[in-house]
N, C-alpha and C positions, 0 to 999 in steps of 0.2 A: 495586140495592144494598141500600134498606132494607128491602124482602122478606126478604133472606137473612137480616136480622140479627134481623129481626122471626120467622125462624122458629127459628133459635138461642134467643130470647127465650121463645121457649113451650114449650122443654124444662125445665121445673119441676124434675124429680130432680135435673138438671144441675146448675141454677143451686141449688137448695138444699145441695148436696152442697158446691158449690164455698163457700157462703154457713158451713157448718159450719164447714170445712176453712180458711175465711181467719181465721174468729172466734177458731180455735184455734192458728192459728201469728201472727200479726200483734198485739204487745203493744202497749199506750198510749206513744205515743209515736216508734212504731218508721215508718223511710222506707221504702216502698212503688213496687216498678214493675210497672204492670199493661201487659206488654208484648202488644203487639196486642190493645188497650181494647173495638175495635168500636162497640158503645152507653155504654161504660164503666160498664157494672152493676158490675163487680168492684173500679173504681175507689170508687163511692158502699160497697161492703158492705168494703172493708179503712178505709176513713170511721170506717165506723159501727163497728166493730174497734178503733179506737183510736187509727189511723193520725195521725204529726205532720204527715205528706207523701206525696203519691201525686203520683211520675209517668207521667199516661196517654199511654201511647206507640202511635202507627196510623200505616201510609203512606198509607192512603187516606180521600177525602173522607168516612168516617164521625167521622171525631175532630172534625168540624162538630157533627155532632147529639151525638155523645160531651158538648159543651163544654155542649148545652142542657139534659141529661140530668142532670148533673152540679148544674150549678145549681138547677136545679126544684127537687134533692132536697137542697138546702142544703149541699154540699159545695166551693163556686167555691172557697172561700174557702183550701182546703186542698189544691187540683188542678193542675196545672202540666201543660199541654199538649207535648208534643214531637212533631213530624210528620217522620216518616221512618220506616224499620227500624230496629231499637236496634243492630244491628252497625254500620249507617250515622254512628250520632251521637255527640257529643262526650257523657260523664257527668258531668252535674251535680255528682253525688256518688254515693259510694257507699250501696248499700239492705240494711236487715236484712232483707226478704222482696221475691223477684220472684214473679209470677203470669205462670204462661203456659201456654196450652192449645189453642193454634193448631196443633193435630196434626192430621194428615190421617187418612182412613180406614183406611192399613197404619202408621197411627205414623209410621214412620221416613223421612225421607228426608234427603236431603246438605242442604239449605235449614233441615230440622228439627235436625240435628247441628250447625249453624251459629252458629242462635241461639242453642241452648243452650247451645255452648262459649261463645260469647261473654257470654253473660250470666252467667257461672260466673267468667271470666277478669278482665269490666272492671266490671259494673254489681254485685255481690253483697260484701257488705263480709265480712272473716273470721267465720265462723261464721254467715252469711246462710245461708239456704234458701230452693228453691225448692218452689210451688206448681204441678202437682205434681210431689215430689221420685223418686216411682219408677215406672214399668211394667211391666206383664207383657204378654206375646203367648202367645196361648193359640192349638189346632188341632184338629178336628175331622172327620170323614167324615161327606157330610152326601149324601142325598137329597132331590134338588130337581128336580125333574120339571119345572116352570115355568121354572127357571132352564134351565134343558137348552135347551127349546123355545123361548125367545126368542136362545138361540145361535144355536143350528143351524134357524132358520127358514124358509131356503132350503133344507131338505130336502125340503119338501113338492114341490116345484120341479125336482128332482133338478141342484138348486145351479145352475142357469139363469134367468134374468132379460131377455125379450128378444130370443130367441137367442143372450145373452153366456151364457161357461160360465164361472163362477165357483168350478169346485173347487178351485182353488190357493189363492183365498183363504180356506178354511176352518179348516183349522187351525190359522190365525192368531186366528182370534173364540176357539177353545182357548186359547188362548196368553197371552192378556190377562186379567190379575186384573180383576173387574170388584165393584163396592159392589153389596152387600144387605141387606136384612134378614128372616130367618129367623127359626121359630119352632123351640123348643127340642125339639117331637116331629121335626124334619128328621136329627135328630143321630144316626148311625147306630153311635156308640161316644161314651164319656164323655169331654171337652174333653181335651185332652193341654198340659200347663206346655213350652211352647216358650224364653222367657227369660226373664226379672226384670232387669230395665234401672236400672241408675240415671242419671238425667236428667240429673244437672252432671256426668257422667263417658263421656257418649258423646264420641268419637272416631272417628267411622265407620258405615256403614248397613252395619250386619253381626248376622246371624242366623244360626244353624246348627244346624238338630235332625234325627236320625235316631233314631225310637223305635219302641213297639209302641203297640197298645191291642188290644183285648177286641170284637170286636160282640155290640152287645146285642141286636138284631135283626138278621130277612136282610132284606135290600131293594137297592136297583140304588144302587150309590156313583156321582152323579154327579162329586164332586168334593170340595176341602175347604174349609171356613170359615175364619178366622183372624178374631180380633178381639185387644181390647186392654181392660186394666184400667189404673185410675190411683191413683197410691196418695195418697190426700185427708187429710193429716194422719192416716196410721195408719186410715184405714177406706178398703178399695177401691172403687172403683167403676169397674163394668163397663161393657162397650158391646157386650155379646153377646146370643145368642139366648134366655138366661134370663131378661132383663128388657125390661123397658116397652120399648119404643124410645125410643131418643133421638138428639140431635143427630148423633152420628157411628154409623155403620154399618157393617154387617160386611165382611171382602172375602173372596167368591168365588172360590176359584180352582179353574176348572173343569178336566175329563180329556175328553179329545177321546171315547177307550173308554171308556163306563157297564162296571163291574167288580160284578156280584151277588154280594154277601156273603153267607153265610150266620152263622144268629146262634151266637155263642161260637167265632168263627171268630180265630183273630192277625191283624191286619192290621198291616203295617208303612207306617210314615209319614213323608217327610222334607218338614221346611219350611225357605229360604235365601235368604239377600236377603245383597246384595252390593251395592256401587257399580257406577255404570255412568257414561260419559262423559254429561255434560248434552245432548250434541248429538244422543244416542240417544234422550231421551225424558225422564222423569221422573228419570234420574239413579240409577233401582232398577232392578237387575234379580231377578227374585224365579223360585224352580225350587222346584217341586212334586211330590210323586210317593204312590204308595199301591202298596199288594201285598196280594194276597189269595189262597190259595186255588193257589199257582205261577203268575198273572197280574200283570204288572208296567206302570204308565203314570207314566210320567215327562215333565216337561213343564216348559218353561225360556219365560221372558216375552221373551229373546231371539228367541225365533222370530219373536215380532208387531212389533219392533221396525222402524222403515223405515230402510233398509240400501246407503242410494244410496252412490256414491262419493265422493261430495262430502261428505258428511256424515260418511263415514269419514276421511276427512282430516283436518276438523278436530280427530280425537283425535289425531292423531300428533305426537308431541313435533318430530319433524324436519318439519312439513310447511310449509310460506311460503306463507302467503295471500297475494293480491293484492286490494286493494281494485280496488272496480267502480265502476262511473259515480258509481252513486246513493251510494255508502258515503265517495265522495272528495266530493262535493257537502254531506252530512253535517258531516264533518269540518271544512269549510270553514266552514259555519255555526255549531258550537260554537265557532269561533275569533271570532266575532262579538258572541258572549257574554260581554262585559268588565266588565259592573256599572255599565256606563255608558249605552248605549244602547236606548231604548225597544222594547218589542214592536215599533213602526210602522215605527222607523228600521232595525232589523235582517229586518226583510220586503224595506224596499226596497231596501237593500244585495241582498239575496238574490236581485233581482227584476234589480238593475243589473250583477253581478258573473256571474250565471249565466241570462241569460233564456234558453239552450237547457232547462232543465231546469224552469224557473220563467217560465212566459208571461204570467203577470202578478203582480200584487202579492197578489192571493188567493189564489191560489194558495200563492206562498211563505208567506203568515200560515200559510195550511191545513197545512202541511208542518210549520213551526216550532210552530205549538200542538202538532203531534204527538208530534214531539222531545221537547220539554221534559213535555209531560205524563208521558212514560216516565219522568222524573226530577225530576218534582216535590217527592219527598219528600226532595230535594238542593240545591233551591234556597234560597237566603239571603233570605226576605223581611223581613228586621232594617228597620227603617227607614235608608234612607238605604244601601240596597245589602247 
């Protein structure tokens, strides 16, 4: 866990950018939510801002080291801790600035549309803003020859492994948007403006471009880049292939057919991300495509998507699940969960009510830590229940 945060930490443009961008919307005096804190750097610099109040908001055991971080750097005194999701939690009060930048590598998804309607709806007081307040998704044809080769690797193979033939699975490794990062000679046409988002006004994972561009060079299109900008108190800052790298990374989306451009050639481009039931996968479904030259490759993340029937069910508005052994044995045990009885005592309940499931008492601990850990950021540890 502190790797990850520790490498978020050493994106310098990142955090200076974000360091600019809080100095200049966060006024003396004004209440602060740094939703999903991590180390809480952002919590110590809207501090040092002017901040009357920050609350740093994590579900996970990072808002530990968040609370030491905080302190070293003289700010205990002005930080108020909350551990959960902020859609999860009751609002203290309302804040003249949240902070949030827990985007994923494609921006968008149902989970990122979530928090930020909620933190638009319950946490943001009239005339609040958020940090940061806009994006853009930007798109590219890029030539990536490496990228290519770690797809289709089983080519060399002729997509057998063992005597298994694996051709069926290939067009699926196509099919999957995958993170990179690229250098800005890969770009085989000038970035294309996909959308300009504003961030307290999503209602949905939806993108939708059909455009042109110019090649500037010929070269073999494997596929196209998408990255994202953030708008930092009126100065953007990128996460594409023009600058330094940093903490988030470009995405990939590759073309099963290499398409040879030639240079000053039309290329036409569409990029679209839609909702997708959760039980499909990330919740996006993203469709890609490029044209060059009367050559056309289009290409939908549906395809890589896993497509059991089971899993189809659960999207269906009419379909009646039945709980199973283990999901009714669950449920059993949250009912066990009353504010009254210890870890030890709800083990052995667990141990005496179900020993076909539970053969001894470690067992059921082992079970119920697992439970509650999924929902730890829901538990009451108020004193006294």
């Amino acid at each position: 866990m502190i790797h990850y945060y520790r490498d978020l930490a050493q994106d310098a443009a990142r955090l200076e950018a974000f360091d600019q961008a809080i100095r200049r919307t966060v006024k003396p005096g004004d209440v602060v939510a740094d939703v999903g804190c991590g180390l809480g750097i952002f919590s110590v610099f809207a501090c040092r801002a002017g901040a009357s109040r920050v609350y740093a908001i994590d579900a996970g055991p990072v808002l530990e080291v968040a609370r030491e971080v905080v302190a070293h750097n003289g700010c205990a005194d002005r930080v108020r801790f909350l551990s959960g999701f902020s859609h999860d939690l009751p609002v203290p009060e309302r804040v003249n600035v949240a902070l949030f930048e827990d985007y994923k590598v494609g921006l968008l998804t149902p989970m990122i549309v979530h928090f930020a309607r909620d933190i638009a709806q319950r946490w943001l007081a009239p005339g609040g803003c958020l940090v940061p307040g806009r994006a853009r998704v930007w798109v590219a044809p890029v030539s990536d020859p490496a990228g290519r080769r770690a797809l289709d690797f089983l080519s060399a193979t002729g997509e057998h492994v063992c005597g298994v033939d694996l051709r069926t699975a290939r067009s699926k490794a196509f099919s999957s948007p995958i993170s990179r990062v690229l250098a800005p000679e890969t770009l085989v046409a000038p970035p294309v403006l996909v959308a300009e988002l504003d961030l307290l006004r999503l209602d949905a994972v939806r993108l939708g471009f059909d455009g042109g561009a110019v090649a500037t060079r010929s070269a073999p299109v494997h596929g196209l880049l998408s990255w994202f900008e953030l708008d930092l108190g009126g100065v953007w800052f990128s996460t594409g292939p023009e600058v330094p790298r940093c903490a988030w990374r470009q995405t990939f989306l590759p073309l099963e057919q290499v398409i040879d451009v030639r240079q000053g050639a039309p290329l036409d481009l569409s990029l679209h991300a839609s909702p997708s039931p959760p039980v499909l996968g990330d919740g996006v479904i993203w469709r890609w495509g490029l044209g060059a030259d009367g050559v056309r490759v289009d290409v939908s993340s549906f395809e890589a998507m896993p497509l059991s029937a089971g899993r189809l069910q659960l999207a269906r508005d009419g379909f009646v699940p039945r709980p199973s052994r283990m999901l009714r044995a669950d449920a059993r045990v949250f009912d066990l969960i009353d504010g009254k009885r210890t870890m030890a005592e709800i083990a052995r309940e667990m141990y005496v009510r179900l020993p076909e499931i539970y053969p001894d008492q470690a067992t059921a601990r082992f079970r119920l830590e697992a439970l509650l850990g999924g929902y730890s950021s829901m538990i009451d540890d108020a004193p006294g229940g």
